[in-house]
C-alpha positions in Angstrom: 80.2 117.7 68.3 81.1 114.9 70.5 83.5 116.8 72.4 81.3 119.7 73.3 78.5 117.4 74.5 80.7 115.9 76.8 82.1 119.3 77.7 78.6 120.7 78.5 77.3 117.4 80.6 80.8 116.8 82.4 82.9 119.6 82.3 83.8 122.0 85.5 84.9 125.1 83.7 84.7 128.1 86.1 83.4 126.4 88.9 85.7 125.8 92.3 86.5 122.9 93.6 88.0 122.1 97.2 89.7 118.6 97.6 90.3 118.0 101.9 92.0 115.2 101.6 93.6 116.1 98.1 97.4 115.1 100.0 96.3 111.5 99.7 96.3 109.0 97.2 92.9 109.2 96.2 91.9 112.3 97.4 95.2 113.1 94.9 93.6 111.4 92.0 90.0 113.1 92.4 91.7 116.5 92.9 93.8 116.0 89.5 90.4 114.6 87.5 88.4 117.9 88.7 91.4 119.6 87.4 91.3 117.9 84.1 87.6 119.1 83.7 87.8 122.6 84.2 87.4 123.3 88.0 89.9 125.4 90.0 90.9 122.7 92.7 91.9 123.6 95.7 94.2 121.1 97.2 93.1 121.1 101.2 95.2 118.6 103.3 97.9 118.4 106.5 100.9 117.9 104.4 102.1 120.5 102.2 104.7 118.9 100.3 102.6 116.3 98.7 100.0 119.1 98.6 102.0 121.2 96.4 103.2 118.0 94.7 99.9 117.5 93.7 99.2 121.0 92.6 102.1 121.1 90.5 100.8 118.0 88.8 97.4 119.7 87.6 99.4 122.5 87.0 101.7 121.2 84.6 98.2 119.6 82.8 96.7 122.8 82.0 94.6 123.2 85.0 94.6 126.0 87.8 95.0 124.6 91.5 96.9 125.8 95.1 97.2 124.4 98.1 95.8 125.1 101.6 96.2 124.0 104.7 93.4 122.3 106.9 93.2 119.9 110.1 89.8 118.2 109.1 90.3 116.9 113.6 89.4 121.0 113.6 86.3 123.0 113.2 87.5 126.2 113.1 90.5 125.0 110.9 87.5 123.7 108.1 85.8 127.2 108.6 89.0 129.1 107.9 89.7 126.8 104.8 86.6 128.0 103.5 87.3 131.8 104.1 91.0 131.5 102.3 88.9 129.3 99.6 86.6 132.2 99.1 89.4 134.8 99.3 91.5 133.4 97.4 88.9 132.3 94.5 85.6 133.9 95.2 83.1 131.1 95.2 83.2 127.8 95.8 80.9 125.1 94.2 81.9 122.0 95.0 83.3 120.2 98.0 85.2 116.6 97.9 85.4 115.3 101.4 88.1 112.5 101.6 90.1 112.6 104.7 90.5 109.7 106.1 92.3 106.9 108.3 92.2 103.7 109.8 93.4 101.7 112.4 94.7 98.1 111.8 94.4 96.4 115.6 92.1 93.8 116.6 88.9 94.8 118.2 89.6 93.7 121.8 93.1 95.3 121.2 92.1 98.6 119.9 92.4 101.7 122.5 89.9 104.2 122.7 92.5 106.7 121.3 92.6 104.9 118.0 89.3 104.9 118.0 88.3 108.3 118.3 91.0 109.4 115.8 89.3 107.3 113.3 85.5 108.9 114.4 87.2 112.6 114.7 88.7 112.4 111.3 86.7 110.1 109.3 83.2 110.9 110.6 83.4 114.6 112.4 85.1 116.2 109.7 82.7 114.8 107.0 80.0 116.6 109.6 82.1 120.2 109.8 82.9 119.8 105.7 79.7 119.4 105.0 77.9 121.7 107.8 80.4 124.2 106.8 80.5 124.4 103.1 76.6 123.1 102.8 75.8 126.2 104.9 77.3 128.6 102.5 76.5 126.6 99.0 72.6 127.0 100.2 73.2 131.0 101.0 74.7 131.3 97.8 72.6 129.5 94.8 73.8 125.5 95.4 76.7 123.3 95.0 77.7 120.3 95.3 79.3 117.3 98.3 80.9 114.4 97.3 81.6 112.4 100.8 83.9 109.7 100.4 82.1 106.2 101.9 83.9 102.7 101.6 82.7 98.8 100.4 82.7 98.9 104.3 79.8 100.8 104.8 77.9 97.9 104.4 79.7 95.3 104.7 81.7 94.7 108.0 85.5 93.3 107.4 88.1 92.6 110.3 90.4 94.4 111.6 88.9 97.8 110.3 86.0 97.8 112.8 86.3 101.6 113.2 86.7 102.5 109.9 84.0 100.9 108.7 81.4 101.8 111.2 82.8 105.1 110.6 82.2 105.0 106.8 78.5 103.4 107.7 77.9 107.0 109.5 79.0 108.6 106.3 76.9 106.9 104.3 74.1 107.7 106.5 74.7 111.0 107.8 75.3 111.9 103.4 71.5 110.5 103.6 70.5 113.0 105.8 72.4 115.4 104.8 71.1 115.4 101.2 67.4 115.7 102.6 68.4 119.0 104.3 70.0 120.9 101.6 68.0 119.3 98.8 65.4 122.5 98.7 68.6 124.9 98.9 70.0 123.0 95.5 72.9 121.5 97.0 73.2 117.7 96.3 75.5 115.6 98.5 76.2 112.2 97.7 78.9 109.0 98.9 81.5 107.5 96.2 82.1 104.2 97.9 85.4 102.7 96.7 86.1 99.1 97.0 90.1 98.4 97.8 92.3 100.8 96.5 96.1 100.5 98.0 96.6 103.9 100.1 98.0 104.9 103.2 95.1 104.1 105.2 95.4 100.6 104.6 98.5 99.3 103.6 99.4 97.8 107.2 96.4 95.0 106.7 96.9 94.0 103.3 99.3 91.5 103.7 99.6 88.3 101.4 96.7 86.6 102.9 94.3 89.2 103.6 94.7 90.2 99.7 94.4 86.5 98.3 90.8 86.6 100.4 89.8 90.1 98.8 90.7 88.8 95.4 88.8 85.8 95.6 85.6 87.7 96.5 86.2 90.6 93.4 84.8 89.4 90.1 87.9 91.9 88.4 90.4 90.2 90.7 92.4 93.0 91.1 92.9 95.9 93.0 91.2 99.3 91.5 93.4 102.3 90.4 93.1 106.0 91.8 92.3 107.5 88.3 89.6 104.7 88.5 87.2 107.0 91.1 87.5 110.1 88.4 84.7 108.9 86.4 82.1 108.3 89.1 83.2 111.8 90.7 82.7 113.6 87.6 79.3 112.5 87.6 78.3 112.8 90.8 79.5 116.4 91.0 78.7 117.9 87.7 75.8 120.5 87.6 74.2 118.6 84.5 75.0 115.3 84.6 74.6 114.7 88.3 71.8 117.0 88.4 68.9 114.7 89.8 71.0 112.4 92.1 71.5 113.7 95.3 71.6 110.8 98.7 73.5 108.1 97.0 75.7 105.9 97.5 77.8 105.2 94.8 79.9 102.2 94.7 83.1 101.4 92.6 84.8 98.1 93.7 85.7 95.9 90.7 82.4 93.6 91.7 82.9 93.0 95.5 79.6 94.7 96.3 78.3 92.2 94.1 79.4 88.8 95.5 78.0 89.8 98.7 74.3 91.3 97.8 
């Protein structure tokens, strides 16, 4: 009894879901959860090795995935991820948008190249996912946007300057973007992680920078990819998430917390 509750409020069974991102660490983790719960994940990311790595993973758990390729610094390179999504499945009802990167110099150091990488890949692709995919979830019954937002989208930390006023846009333009499709049944919502070891942010989290996060996280301790899986479940889910749409959803051990 308990299990089929929890199938019918949480569970992703014959629903499609594409991961861009899904080569990372997180995006990884997320793409393996929606596995887990039913969906068909497709695996959308730059790198095919860990790509396929990661496929073979939910694979191997029971779970149906591939991989595509995408260049989320593209539009037309988002729009033909959707097309071989649809060809290759037939629908797609949810979208996980979790490309990302960051750049570690000072501010007065930081060259406008770094900067717009940052905007192009962080920010702009969020815009194309979710212009692109919203677009055809509201011509085709609904769906679902999970955008992927940081601690920093509030709170401003050095050395990440463009990150986080690129994760402040996502929050905000997930705002607006939630307004617009709202009438078409497509909810889009932020999962705002607190600090999470990845690529994106290895090269700043050296002894003393992670002495000053500990002391300012109630858990005192970094979080753990399969950590995000719970709060994406929810947020995604046709039944569970079904009246929460323009949120901002943060899991951070706390951190949010010391500073609110």
């Amino acid at each position: 009894m308990a299990n089929s509750y929890l199938e019918d409020l949480f569970g992703l069974q014959g629903q499609v879901a594409v991961v861009i991102g899904g080569t990372g660490v997180l995006g990884g983790a997320l793409a393996e959860g929606l596995g887990g719960a039913g969906a068909k994940v497709v695996v959308a990311g730059g790198n095919q090795q860990r790509g396929k790595a990661c496929v073979k993973r939910i694979v191997d758990a029971g779970g149906q995935a591939l991989f595509l390729s995408v260049d989320v610094s593209q539009r037309q390179s988002i729009e033909e991820l959707l097309a071989a999504a649809l060809k290759q499945c037939g629908q797609v009802d949810m979208l996980v948008n979790c490309a990302g990167v960051n750049s570690a110099s000072s501010y007065v150091d930081a060259s406008d190249a770094d900067w717009q990488r940052v905007i192009d890949i962080n920010l702009t692709g969020t815009h194309w996912g979710c212009q692109i995919f919203g677009a055809h979830m509201a011509a085709h019954g609904g769906g679902s946007i999970l955008n992927i937002g940081s601690v920093t989208s509030h709170l401003p930390l050095s050395r990440v300057f463009a990150y986080s006023a690129s994760k402040a846009a996502v929050v905000s333009l997930t705002q607006n973007v939630a307004r617009e499709f709202a009438p078409d049944g497509v909810r889009v919502n932020a999962l705002c992680p607190g600090f999470f070891p990845a690529e994106q942010n290895r090269a700043i989290l050296d002894e003393t920078r992670t002495a000053s996060i500990m002391s300012q996280t109630p858990m005192a301790r970094f979080g753990e990819p399969e950590e995000l899986i719970g709060a994406t479940l929810l947020l995604l889910s046709k039944k569970a998430g079904s009246f929460i749409t323009g949120a901002a959803y943060y899991v951070d051990g706390g951190f949010t917390a010391m500073r609110f």
